[in-house]
N, C-alpha and C positions, 0 to 999 in steps of 0.2 A: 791276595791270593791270585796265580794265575790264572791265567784261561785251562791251559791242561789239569790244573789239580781239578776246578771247576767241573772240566769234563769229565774225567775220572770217577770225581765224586757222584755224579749223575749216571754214569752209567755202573758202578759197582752197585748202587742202588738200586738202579731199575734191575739189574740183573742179579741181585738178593733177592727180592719181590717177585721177578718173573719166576725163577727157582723156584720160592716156595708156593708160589699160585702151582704152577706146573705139579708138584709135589704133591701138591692138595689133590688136585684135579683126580692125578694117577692114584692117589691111593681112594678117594671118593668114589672113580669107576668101580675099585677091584670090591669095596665094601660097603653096597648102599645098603644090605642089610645092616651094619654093624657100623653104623655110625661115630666116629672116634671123636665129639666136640671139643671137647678139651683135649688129650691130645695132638689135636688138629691145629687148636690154637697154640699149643706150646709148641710145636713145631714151627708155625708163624713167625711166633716170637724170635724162638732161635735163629732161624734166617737173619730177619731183622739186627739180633744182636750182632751176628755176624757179619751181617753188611754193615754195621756201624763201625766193629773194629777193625774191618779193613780200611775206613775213612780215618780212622783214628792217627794220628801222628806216627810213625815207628819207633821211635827209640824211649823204650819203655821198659828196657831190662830184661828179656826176653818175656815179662810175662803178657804181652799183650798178643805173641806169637803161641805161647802155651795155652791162654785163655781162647781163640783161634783154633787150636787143635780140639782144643776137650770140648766146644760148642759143636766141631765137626761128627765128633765121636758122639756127642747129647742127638743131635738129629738122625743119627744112624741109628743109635739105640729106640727114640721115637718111632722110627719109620719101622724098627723091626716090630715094635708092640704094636702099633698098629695094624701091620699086616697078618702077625697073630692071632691078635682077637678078629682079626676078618676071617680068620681060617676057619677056627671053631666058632663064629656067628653071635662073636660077643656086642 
């Protein structure tokens, strides 16, 4: 493995992680009433997933690009129910 993929790989990760630390953070300010823990951690996860299949090889038939997409759309959907139940103080 090269030095760039190495690098690469290190920094898609730190910045999968930073993303969802960040992520947490902003939605923890907006909802300390409404504490989301497991959503909080499913959204973790999904980051994480996400960072992993960006390290993942490409040529995968596109479904490794589709599976990318729909994790994208999983976190958007998390982030909106989370910010939901902070609205009405669930």
């Amino acid at each position: 493995m090269s030095n760039s993929n190495i690098t690469r790989r290190v920094f898609t990760t730190t910045a999968a992680t930073g993303l969802a630390a960040v992520g947490l953070l902003g939605v923890s300010a907006n909802s300390a009433d409404a504490y989301q823990g497991n959503m909080e951690r499913a959204l973790s996860a999904l980051y994480q997933a996400l960072g992993s299949l960006r390290e993942a090889t490409p040529d995968k038939g596109g479904h490794r690009v589709r599976a990318m997409n729909l994790i994208s759309q999983a976190i958007s959907e998390t982030q909106a129910g989370i910010e939901f139940a902070a609205e009405r103080g669930d």
